[in-house]
Each structure stands twice: as structure tokens, then as C-alpha cells.
N, C-alpha and C positions, 0 to 999 in steps of 0.2 A: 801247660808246661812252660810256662812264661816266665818262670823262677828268676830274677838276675838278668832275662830280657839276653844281649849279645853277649853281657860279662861271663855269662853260666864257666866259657873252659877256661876262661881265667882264674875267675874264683875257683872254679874246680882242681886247676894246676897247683895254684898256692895251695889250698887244704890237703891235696896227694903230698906236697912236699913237705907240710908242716909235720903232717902223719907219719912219713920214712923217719924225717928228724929226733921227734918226739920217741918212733920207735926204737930208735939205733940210743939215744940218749939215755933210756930208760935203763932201771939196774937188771942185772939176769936176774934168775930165780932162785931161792934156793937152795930147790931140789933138781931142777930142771936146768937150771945153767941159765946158757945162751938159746936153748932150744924154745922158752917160753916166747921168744919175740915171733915165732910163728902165730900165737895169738891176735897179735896187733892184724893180721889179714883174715886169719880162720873166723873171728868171731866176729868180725865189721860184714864180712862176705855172708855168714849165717843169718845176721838181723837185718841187710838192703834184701835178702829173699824173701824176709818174712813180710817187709815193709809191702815189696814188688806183688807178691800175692793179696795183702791186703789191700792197695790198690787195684788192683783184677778185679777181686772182690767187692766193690764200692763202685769200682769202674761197670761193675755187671750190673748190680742192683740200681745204677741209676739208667744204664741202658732200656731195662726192663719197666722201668716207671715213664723214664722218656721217651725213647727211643731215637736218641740221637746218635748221628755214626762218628761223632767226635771217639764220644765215650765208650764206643767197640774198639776205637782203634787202641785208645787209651790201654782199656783191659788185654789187650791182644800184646802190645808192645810192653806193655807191666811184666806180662807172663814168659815174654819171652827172654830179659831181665833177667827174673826171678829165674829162671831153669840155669841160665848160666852164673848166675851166683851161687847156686846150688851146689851145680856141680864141683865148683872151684871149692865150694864149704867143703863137702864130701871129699874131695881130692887132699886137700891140706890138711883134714884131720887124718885122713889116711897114713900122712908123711911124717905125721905128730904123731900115732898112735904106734907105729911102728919100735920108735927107740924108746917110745913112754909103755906100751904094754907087750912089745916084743913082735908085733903079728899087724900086718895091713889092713888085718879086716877080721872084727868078729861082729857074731850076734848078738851086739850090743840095742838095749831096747830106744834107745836115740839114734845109733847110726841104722838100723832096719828102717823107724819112721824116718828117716831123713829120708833114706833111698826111696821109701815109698814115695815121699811127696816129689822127690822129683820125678819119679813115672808118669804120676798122677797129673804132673803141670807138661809135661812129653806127652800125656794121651789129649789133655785139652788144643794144644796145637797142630796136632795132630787132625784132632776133630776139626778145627779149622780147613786145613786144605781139604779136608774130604769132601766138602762142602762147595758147591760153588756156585748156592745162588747166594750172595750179599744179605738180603734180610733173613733168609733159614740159618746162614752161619753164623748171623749175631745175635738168634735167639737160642741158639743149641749153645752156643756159645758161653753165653751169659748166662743161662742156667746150671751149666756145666763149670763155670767161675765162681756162682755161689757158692754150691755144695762141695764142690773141691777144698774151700777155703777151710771145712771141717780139719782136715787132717794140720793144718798150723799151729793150733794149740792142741795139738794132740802129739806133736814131734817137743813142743816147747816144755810142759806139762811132764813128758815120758821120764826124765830125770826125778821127777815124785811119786808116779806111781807105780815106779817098776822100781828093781834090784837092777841099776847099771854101772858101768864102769867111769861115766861122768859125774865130776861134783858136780851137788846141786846148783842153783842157782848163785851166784857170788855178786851178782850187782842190783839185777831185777828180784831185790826181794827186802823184808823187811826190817827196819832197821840201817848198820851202818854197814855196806858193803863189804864184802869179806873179801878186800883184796887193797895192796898197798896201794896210797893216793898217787904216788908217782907213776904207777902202770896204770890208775884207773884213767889219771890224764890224759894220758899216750893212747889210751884205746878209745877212748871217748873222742880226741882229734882226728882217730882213723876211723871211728863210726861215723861221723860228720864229712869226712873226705870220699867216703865210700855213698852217701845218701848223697850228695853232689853228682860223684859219677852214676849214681843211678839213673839222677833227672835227668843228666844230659842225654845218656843212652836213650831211655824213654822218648826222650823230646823229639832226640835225630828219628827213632825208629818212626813214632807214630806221625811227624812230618812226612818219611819218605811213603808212609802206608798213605796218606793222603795224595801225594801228588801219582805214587799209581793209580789212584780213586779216579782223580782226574786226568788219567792219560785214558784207562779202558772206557769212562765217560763217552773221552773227544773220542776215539775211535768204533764206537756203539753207534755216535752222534752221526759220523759219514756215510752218506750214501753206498751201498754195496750194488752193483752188477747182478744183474738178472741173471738166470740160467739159459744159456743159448743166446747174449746179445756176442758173445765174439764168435759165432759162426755165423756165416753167409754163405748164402747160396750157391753153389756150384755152378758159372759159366762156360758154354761153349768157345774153344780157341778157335780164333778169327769169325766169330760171331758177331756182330752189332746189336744183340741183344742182352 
């Protein structure tokens, strides 16, 4: 997570700013108005989760062939990322879906997978603390960050094999994008602003998961007191023995 080395929240700041810009800049929609510039966050937030899981996911499989505790912290700090961009995805289509289909929440076959994957990356961290020896958590771990990474293209995907209330795909697909170049701009400078803040996040997290590593190290490393060395003997008053 060496991206840009100390520049990372700089660069990170300018690409958040160019993003607001570009979004506030951009035409409304429309059908949508003003309400479409919720996109410029809903969908930058949607694809750093998917990014965050597929790093977990690569972050595990290389655990598993190495076994290096880099690459646990990596997937572990990926994951936890990914749940909070998740959520924020989930929360802002909430806020969207409401004056676009009337209702904060249906059983829509995209918003179910999404909610699922987000359990699904809440039960892997979960498995994390439950665990508390170091090598058993990074193996349940990492197997558990494989297979998890199934439901990813299975949330991405759900827009073609189901009957849902989201259009298909509009950028990630064949041909010329089905959406005007001035918003594809403006969303493509917040996907880019949003993978910035990803790595930072990442970076800070799985640094501070290290220097815990080495705080409960040094203190495993220090000598511990016996049982019974702060008691002593009981003497007789005005004894000389």
C-alpha cells in the first residue's frame, strides 16, 4: 500500500475535490433532475466495495500459498473497507430509490444481493475476533475471503439474470456506453477519487493492524511473575527471625 508513498492524502484530496466539481458541474438528468448527482457517490461507493472484496480475495489466496501476515492484514483491512462502502452503497440507493420508486426498500434482486454481501463480509470479521489464535484466524480467514468473494459477481451479474428494478449495465458493457459523456466524466473522476480513498483507508488500517502485531509481540516478549513470588512469609512481631 505504498501507492504515491506520503503524497497518498494529497493526491487523495485533489481527486475528492476534482470529483465534488465535476459532480456539481455536470447537467441534471432528464428524467431525474437534480437527484441524478447522487450517482456520482452511489456508484463510485458500489465499485471501491467490489474492488475492496476482490482484494480480500487475492489478499487470501496469496495468504494461503504464502503465508505471510502482511497479506492477512491486507485482506482483513480490504474487508473491512469494503463493508463500509457497502453500506454507504446501500444507504444512498435507499435515499435514491425512494423519490425514484416511491418506497426505501424493496425486494429488488440487486438490492437483496447487495445486503447479502454485506452480511456475508460482517460474518467474515466477525470470524476474525472470534478467533484468537493469529495463525487459526488467518487460515479460517482466508478461506472464508475466498469463497465469500462468490456472491461479487453474483450481486453485479443480478441486473441480467433476474427481472429488477435497476437498468442494466450502462458503462461496464459492450459497446458505447449508454450514458451522456459529460456525466460519464464526472463519474469516472469520483471512481478514481473514491479508489484513492480506498488505498488510504487500507493503508492506515493494515499499518495500525501491524503495529498492534508488534505491541502484543513486545508484551508476550516480557517476563511475567510467577505465582506466589509477592507473597512472603509471615513473621513474628519483635522476632529477630
Amino acid at each position: 500500500m505504498s501507492v504515491f508513498g506520503r503524497r497518498l492524502p494529497v493526491v487523495t484530496g485533489i481527486a475528492g475535490a476534482g470529483g465534488l466539481a465535476a459532480a456539481m458541474a455536470s447537467p441534471p438528468d432528464y428524467v431525474q433532475g437534480e437527484l441524478v448527482r447522487l450517482m456520482y457517490v452511489h456508484v463510485p461507493a458500489a465499485w471501491t466495495a467490489f474492488l475492496a472484496y476482490g482484494v480480500t480475495f487475492a489478499a487470501s489466496l496469496g495468504w494461503l500459498w504464502r503465508r505471510r501476515p502482511g497479506l492477512d492484514r491486507v485482506a482483513a483491512a480490504s474487508a473491512e473497507v469494503g463493508v463500509l462502502f457497502t453500506g454507504l452503497a446501500i444507504a444512498l440507493g435507499s435515499i435514491w430509490g425512494k423519490p425514484t420508486w416511491g418506497v426505501w426498500w424493496t425486494w429488488d434482486a440487486r438490492l437483496v444481493t447487495t445486503a447479502l454481501l454485506f452480511f456475508i463480509y460482517l460474518g467474515y470479521l466477525a470470524l476474525r475476533r472470534a478467533a484468537p489464535d493469529p495463525l487459526a484466524r488467518a487460515r479460517r480467514s482466508a478461506v472464508f475471503g475466498v469463497v465469500a468473494f462468490a456472491q461479487v459477481p453474483l450481486v453485479h451479474f443480478s441486473v441480467l439474470w433476474w427481472r429488477t428494478l435497476h437498468q442494466p449495465p450502462t458503462v461496464l458493457r459492450p459497446g458505447d456506453p449508454a450514458i451522456d459523456h459529460t456525466m460519464l466524466a464526472a463519474l469516472l473522476v469520483n471512481v478514481v477519487a473514491f479508489t484513492l480513498l480506498y488505498a488510504l483507508l487500507v493503508r492506515a488500517r493494515a499499518g495500525l493492524a501491524a503495529a498492534e502485531e508488534e505491541l502484543d509481540a513486545a508484551e508476550e516478549a516480557q517476563p511475567r511473575p510467577l505465582a506466589g513470588d509477592a507473597v512472603s512469609a509471615p513473621g513474628w512481631e519483635g522476632s529477630d527471625v
